[in-house]
VOVONU-307835 format. One record per residue (C-alpha): x, y, z; residue in one letter; residue number from 1. Coordinates in steps of 0.2 Angstrom, whole numbers, plus 2048, in hexadecimal, padded with zeros to 3 digits. Example, Ala and Ser with C-alpha at 12.3 -4.5 7.8 and 13.67 -1.06 7.14 Angstrom:
<nudren <83E 7EA 827> A 1>
<nudren <844 7FB 824> S 2>
This chain:
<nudren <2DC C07 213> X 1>
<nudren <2CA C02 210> X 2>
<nudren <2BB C0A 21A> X 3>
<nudren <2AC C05 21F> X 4>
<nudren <29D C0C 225> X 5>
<nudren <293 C02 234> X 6>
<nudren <282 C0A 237> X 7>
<nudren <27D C01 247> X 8>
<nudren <286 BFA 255> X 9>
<nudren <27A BEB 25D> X 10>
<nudren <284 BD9 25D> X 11>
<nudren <284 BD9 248> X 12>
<nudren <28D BEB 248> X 13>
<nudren <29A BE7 257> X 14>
<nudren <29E BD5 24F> X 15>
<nudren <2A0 BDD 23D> X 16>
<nudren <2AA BEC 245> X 17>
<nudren <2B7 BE0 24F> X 18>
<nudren <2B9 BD4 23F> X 19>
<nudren <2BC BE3 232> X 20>
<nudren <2C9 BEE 240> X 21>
<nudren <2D3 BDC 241> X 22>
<nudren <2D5 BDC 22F> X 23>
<nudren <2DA BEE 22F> X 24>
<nudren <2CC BF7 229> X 25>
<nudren <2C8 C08 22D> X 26>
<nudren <2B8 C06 236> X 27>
<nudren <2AB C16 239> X 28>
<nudren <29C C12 243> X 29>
<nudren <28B C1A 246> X 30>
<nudren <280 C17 253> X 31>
<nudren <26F C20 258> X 32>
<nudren <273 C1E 26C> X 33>
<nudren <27F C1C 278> X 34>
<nudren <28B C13 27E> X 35>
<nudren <286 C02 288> X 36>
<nudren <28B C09 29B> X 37>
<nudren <283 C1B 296> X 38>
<nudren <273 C13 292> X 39>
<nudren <261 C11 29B> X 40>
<nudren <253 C07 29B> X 41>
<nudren <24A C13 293> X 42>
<nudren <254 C12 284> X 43>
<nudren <252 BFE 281> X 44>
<nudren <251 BFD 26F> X 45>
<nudren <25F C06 269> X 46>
<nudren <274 C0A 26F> X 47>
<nudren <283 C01 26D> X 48>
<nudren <27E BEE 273> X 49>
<nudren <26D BF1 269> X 50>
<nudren <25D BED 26E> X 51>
<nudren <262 BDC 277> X 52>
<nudren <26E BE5 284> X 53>
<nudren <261 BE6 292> X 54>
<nudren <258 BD8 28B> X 55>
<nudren <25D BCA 298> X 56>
<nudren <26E BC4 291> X 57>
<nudren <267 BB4 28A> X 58>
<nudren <273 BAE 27C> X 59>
<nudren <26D B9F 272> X 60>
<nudren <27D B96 268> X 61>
<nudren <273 B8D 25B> X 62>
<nudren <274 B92 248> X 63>
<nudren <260 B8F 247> X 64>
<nudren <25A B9A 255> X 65>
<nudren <257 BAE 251> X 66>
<nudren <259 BAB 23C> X 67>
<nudren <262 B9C 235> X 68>
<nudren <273 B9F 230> X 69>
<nudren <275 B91 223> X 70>
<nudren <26A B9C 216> X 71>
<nudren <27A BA6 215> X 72>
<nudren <28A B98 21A> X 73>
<nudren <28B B85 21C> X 74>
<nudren <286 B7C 22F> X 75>
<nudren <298 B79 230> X 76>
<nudren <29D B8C 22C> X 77>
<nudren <28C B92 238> X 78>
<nudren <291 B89 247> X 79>
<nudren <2A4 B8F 245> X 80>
<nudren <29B BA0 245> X 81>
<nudren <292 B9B 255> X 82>
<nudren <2A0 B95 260> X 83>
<nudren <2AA BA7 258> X 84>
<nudren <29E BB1 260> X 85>
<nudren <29C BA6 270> X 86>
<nudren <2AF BA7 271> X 87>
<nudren <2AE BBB 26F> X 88>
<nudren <2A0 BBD 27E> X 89>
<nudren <2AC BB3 288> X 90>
<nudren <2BB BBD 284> X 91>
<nudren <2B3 BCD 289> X 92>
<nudren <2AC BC5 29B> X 93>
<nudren <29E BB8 298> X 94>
<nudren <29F BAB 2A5> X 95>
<nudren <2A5 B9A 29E> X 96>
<nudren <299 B88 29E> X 97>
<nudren <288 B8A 297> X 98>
<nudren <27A B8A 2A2> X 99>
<nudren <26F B79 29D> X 100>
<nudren <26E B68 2A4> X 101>
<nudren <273 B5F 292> X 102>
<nudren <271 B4E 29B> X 103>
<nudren <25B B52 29C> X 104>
<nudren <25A B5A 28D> X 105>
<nudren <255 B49 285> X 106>
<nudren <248 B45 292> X 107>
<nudren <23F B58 291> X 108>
<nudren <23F B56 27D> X 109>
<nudren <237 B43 27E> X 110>
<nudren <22B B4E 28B> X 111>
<nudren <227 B59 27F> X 112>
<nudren <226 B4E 270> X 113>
<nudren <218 B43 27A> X 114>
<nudren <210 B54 27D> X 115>
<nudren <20F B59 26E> X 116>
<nudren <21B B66 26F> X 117>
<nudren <22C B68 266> X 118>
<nudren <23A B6D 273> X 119>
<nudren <24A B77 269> X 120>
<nudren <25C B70 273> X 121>
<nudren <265 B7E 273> X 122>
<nudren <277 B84 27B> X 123>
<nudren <275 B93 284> X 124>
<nudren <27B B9F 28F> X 125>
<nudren <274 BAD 29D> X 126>
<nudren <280 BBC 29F> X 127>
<nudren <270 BC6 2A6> X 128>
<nudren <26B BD8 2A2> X 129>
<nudren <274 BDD 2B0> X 130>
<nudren <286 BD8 2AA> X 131>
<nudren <283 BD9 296> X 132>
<nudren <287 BEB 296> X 133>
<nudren <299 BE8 29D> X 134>
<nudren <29D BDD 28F> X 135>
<nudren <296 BE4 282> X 136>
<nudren <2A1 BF5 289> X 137>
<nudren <2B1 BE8 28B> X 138>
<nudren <2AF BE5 279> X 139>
<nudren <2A9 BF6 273> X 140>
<nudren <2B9 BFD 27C> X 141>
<nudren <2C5 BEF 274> X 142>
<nudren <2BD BF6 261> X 143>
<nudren <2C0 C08 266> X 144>
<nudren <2D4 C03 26A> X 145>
<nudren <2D4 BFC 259> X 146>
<nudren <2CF C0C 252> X 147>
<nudren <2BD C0C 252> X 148>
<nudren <2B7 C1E 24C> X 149>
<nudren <2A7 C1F 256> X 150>
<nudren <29B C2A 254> X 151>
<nudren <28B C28 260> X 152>
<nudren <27B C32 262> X 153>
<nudren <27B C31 24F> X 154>
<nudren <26D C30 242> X 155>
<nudren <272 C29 235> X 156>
<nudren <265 C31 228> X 157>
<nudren <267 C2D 217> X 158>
<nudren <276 C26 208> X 159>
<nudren <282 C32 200> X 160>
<nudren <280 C2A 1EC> X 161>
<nudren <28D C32 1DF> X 162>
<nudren <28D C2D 1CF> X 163>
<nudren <280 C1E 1D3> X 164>
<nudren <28B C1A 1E0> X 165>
<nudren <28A C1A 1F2> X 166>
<nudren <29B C24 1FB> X 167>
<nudren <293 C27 20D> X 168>
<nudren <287 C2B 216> X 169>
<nudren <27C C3C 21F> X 170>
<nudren <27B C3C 230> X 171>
<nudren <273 C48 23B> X 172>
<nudren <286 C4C 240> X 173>
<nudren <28C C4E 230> X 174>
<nudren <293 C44 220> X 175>
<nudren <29D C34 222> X 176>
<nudren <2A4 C2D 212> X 177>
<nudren <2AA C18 20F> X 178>
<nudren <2AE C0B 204> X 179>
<nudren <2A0 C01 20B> X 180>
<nudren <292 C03 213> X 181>
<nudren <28A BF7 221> X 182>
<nudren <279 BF6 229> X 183>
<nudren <279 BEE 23A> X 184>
<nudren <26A BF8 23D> X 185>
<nudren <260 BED 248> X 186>
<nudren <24E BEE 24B> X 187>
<nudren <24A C00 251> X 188>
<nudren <253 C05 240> X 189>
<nudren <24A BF9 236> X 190>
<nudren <23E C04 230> X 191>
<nudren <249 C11 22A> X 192>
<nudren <252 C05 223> X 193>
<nudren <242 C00 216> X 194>
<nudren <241 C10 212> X 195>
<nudren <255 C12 20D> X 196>
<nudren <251 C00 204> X 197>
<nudren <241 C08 1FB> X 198>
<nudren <24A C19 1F6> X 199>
<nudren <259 C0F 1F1> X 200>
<nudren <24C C03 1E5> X 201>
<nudren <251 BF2 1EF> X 202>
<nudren <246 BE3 1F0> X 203>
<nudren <23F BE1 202> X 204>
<nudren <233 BD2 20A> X 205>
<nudren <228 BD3 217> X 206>
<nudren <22C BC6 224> X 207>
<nudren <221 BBE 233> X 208>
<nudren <21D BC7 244> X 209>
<nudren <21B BC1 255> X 210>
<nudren <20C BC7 25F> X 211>
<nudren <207 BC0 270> X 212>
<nudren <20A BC1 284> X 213>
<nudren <216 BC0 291> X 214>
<nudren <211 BB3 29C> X 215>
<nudren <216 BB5 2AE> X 216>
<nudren <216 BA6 2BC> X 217>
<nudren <21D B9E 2CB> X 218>
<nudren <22D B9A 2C8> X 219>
<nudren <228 B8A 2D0> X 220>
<nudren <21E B87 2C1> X 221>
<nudren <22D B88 2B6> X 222>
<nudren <23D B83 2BF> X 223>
<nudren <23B B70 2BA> X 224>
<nudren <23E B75 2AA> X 225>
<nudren <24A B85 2AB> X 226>
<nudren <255 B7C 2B5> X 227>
<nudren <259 B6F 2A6> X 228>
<nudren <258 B7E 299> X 229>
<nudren <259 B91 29F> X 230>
<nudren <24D B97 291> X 231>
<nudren <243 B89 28A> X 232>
<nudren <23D B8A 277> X 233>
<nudren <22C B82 275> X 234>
<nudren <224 B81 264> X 235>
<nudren <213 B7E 263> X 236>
<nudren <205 B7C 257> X 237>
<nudren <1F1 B7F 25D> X 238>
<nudren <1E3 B76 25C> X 239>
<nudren <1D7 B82 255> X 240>
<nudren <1E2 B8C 247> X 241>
<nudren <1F0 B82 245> X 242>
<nudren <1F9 B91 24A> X 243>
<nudren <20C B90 24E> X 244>
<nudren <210 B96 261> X 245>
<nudren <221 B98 26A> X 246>
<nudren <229 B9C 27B> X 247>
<nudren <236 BAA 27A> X 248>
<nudren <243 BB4 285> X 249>
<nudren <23E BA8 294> X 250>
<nudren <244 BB1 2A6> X 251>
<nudren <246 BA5 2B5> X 252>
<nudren <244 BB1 2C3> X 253>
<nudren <244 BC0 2B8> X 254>
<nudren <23A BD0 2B7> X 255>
<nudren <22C BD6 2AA> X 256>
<nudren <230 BE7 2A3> X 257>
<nudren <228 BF3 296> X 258>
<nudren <230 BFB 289> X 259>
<nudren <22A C09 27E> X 260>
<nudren <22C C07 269> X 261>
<nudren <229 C15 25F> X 262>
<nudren <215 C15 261> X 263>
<nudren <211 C09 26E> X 264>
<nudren <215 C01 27D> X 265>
<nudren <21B BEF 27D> X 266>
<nudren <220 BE3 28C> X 267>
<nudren <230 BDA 28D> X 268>
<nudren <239 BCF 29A> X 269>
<nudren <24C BCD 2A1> X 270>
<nudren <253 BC4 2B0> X 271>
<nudren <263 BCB 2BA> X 272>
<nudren <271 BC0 2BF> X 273>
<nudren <272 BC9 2D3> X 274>
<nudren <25F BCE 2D5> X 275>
<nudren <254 BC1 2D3> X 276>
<nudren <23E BC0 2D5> X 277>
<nudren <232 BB1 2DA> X 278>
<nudren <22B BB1 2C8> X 279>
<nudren <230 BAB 2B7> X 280>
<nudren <229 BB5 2A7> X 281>
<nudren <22A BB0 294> X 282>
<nudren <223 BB6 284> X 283>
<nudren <215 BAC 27D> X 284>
<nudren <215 BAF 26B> X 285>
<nudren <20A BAA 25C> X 286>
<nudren <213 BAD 24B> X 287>
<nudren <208 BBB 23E> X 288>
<nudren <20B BBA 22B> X 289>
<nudren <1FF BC4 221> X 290>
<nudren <1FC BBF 20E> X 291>
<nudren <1F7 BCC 200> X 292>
<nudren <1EF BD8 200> X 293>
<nudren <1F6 BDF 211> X 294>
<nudren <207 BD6 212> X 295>
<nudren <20C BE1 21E> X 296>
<nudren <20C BD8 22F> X 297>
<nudren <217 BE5 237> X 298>
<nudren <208 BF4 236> X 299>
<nudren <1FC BE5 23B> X 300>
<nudren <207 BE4 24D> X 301>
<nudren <208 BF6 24F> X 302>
<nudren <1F7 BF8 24E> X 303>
<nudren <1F4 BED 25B> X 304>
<nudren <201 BF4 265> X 305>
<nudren <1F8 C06 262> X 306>
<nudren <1E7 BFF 267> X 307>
<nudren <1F1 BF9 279> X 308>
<nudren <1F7 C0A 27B> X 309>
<nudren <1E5 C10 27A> X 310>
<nudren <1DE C03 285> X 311>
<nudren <1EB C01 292> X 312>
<nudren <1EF C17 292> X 313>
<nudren <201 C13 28D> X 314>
<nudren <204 C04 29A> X 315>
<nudren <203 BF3 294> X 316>
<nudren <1F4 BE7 298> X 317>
<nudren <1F4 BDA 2A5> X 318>
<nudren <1E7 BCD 2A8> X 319>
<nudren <1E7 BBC 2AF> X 320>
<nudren <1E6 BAD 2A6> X 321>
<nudren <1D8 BA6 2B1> X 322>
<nudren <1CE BB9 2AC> X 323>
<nudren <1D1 BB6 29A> X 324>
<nudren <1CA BA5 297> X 325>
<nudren <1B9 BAA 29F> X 326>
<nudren <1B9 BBC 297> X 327>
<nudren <1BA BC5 2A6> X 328>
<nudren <1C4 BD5 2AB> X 329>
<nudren <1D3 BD4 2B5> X 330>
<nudren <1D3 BE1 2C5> X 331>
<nudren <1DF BE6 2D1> X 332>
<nudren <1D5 BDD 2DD> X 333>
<nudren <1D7 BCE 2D6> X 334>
<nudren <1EA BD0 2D4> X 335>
<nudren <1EC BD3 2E5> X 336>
<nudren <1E6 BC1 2EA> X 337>
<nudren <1EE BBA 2DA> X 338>
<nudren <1FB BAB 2DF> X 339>
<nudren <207 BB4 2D2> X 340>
<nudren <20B BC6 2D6> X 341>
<nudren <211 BCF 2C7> X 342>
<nudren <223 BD8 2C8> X 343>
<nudren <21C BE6 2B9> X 344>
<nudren <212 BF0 2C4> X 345>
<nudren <210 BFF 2B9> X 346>
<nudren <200 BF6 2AE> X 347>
<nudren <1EE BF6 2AC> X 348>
<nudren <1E5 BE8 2B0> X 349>
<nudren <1D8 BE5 2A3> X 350>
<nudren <1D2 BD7 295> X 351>
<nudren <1DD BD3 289> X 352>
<nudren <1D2 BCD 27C> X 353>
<nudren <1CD BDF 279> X 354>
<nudren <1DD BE0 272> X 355>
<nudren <1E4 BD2 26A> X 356>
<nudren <1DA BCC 25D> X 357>
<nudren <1CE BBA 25F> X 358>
<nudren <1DA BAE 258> X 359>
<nudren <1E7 BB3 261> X 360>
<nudren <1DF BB4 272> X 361>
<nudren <1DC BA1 26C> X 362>
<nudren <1EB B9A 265> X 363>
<nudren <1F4 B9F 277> X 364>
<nudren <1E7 B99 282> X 365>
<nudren <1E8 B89 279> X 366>
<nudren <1FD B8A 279> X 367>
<nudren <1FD B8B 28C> X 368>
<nudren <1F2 B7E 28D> X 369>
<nudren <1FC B72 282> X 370>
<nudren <20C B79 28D> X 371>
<nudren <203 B75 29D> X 372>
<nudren <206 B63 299> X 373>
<nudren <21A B64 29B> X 374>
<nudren <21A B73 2A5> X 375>
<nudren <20C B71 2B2> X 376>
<nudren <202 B82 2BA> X 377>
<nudren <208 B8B 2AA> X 378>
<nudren <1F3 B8A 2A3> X 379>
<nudren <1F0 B90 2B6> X 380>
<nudren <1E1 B9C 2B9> X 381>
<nudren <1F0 BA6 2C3> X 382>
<nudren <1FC BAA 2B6> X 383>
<nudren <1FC BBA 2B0> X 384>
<nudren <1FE BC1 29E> X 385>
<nudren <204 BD1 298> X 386>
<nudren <1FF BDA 289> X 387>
<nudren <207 BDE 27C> X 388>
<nudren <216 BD5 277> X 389>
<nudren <219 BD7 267> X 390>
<nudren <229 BD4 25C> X 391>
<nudren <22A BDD 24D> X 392>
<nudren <237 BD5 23E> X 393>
<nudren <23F BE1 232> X 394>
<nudren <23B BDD 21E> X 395>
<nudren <249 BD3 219> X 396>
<nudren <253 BDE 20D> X 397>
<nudren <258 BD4 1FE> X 398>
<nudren <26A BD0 1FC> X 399>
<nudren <275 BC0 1F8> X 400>
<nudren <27E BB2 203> X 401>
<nudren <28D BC0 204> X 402>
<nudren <280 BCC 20E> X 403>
<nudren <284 BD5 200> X 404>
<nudren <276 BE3 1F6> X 405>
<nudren <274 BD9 1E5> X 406>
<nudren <272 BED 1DD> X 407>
<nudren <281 BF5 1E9> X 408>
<nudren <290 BEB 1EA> X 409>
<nudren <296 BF8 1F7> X 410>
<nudren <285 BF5 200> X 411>
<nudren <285 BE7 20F> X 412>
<nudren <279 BE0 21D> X 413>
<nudren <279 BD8 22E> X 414>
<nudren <26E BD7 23C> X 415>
<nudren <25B BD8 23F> X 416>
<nudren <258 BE9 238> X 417>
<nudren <259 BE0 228> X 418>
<nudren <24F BD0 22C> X 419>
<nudren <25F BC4 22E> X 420>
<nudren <25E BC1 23D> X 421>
<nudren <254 BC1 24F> X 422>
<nudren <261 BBF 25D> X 423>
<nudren <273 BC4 265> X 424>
<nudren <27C BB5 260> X 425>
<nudren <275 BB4 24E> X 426>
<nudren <275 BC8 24C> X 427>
<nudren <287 BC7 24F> X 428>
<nudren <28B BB9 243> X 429>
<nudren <282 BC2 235> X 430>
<nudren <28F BD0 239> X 431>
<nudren <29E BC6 237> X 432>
<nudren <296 BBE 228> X 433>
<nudren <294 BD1 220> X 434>
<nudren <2A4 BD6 227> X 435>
<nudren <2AF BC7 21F> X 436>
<nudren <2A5 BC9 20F> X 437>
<nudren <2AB BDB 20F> X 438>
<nudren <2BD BD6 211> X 439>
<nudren <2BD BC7 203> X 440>
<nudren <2B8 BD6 1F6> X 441>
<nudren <2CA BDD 1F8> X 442>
């Protein structure tokens, strides 16, 4: 029996693990956290279910959003991964029908278009943070009665290499020893992972970063729009730079949350399926690629995110919109008449072009002022914006269509810990497309 090595188990390393169990392989899996009931929120970022377990539920069934699967398999081949995956969440308890009016989608893009502003259709489901855990236990559950070897609270730490070839792996735990191994790492491992890529002499790109808001408003603001799609995708362009803005990981009557990274605190959002708020959050987001000589756009957010740590005392910033086009300080009295009451309370009010750097500050001023003109109140002196939101993007470790290390043909990667993805549904397809790959050498 052939074995393989999973070192991670968000959506890629669960998806590979179920495909390579059904075709009989032995399957030993290392995980830095806990399992997905045992989990808190202080742990977000890593465990089994991954960074995304807590993070709403949102699953977005459209080869092009979070990566774009046809770099790897045809559109006919990507959208049979898709519906896989859809057909997997439902098995393990996801409610059936998607959760958009299809029959308006026309009439919100032709909206958009006028403004403007290009409007992404997409299929999509909300599980919420508050069920997404049950599933991804259902489905952890079924692996482990396939005969999952699961070893959680692990560090995987570096390659076992023999004869210039790699056998297994060191853990904190131990040695654990394969036929192949899998990195499923997502984002919390990435940068581990670069150094394994860098130690093991593989060719590494630096990819783009988000850097930005959340935006929190009325729900009222909002509704016309989320009620024909739950989390809207707006791509925008401003006027100034040219710069290209998006709306992310939109929450109708959802919560703002912070989440601590390694060296600074970031803010996030979710919304729950049973407990519901009068506001609507999303991230506002303008895309950062550096050129030579500091390609390196991942240090460029972490320092921001350090300098919010300083200004804000560990808590994130919050300022309204109205405060930050007339360069003025957000206080707690000001909050406290604000039409929009925030539901992340553990913040410092303050001015958030201290931190985030001119163009910025500019592109998503200009952004909400373009979405104002399909989403009316959005551009609101009211609305409130919290600081940082940052998404950091692994260096996209180089490998073939297979997923397959060109220099290790025992090597193989999924997942966004190696820059192949950027969400649940297209994390997971990665791993079946690493899993099958796996299973076609034998």
């Amino acid at each position: 029996m052939k074995s393989v090595i999973i070192i991670g188990l968000g959506p890629a390393g669960l998806f590979a693990a179920k495909e390579l169990l059904n075709a009989n392989y032995k399957v030993i899996s290392i995980e830095k956290g806990k399992a997905p009931k045992e989990r808190n929120k202080k742990e977000l970022l890593f465990g089994v279910g991954g960074a995304g377990l807590f993070s709403d539920g949102k699953l977005n069934f459209n080869p092009f959003i979070g990566g774009d699967l046809t770099e790897f398999v045809s559109l006919e081949d990507a959208n049979k991964l898709i519906e896989e995956v859809h057909n997997t969440f439902q098995n393990f308890g996801m409610a059936n029908g998607y959760i958009n009016q299809t029959e308006k989608m026309q009439e919100l893009k032709e909206r958009a278009i006028k403004s403007g502003i290009r409007f992404i259709e997409i299929k999509q489901k909300h599980i919420g943070s508050d069920y997404l855990p049950g599933i991804i236990d259902n489905l952890l559950q079924n692996l482990i009665q396939k005969g999952l070897e699961l070893h959680l609270e692990t560090d995987a730490q570096e390659l076992i290499i023999k004869d210039g070839k790699i056998i297994g792996v060191k853990t904190n735990k131990g040695e654990l020893f394969a036929d192949y191994i899998l990195f499923t790492v997502g984002r919390w491992g990435s940068l581990w992972l670069n150094k394994i890529a860098h130690d093991l002499d593989l060719k590494t790109t630096f990819l783009p970063v988000d850097i930005g808001v959340r935006v929190e408003t009325s729900q009222e603001i909002t509704k016309a729009i989320t009620d024909i799609e739950y989390c809207p995708k707006f791509h925008i362009y401003t006027k100034t730079y040219d710069d290209f803005v998006r709306t992310f990981c939109v929450n109708p009557q959802g919560f703002v949350v912070s989440e601590s990274y390694d060296k600074f605190i970031n803010v996030n959002g979710h919304s729950l399926r049973d407990i519901k708020s009068d506001n609507t959050n999303f991230a506002f987001l303008v895309k950062i690629k550096l050129t030579e000589p500091a390609e390196d756009s991942n240090s460029y957010a972490q320092h921001i995110g350090k300098l919010a740590n300083f200004l804000g005392s560990g808590k994130p910033i919050l300022q309204r919109l109205g405060d930050l086009k007339t360069g003025r300080r957000t206080t707690w009295n000001k909050l406290e008449k604000n039409l929009v009451q925030p539901t992340l309370k553990d913040v410092v009010p303050g001015d958030i072009s201290l931190l985030l750097p001119h163009r910025i500050v500019t592109d998503i001023v200009e952004g909400l002022e373009e979405l104002d003109k399909i989403m009316p109140g959005i551009a609101s002196n009211y609305t409130l914006l919290y600081a940082p939101e940052i998404k950091l993007s692994a260096m996209r470790v180089s490998c073939n269509k297979n997923l397959q290390s060109e220099k290790y043909n025992n090597l193989f990667f999924a997942g966004d810990g190696a820059g192949l993805s950027g969400d649940i549904v297209n994390a997971a397809s990665t791993g079946l497309i690493a899993a099958r790959s796996i299973i076609k050498e034998n």
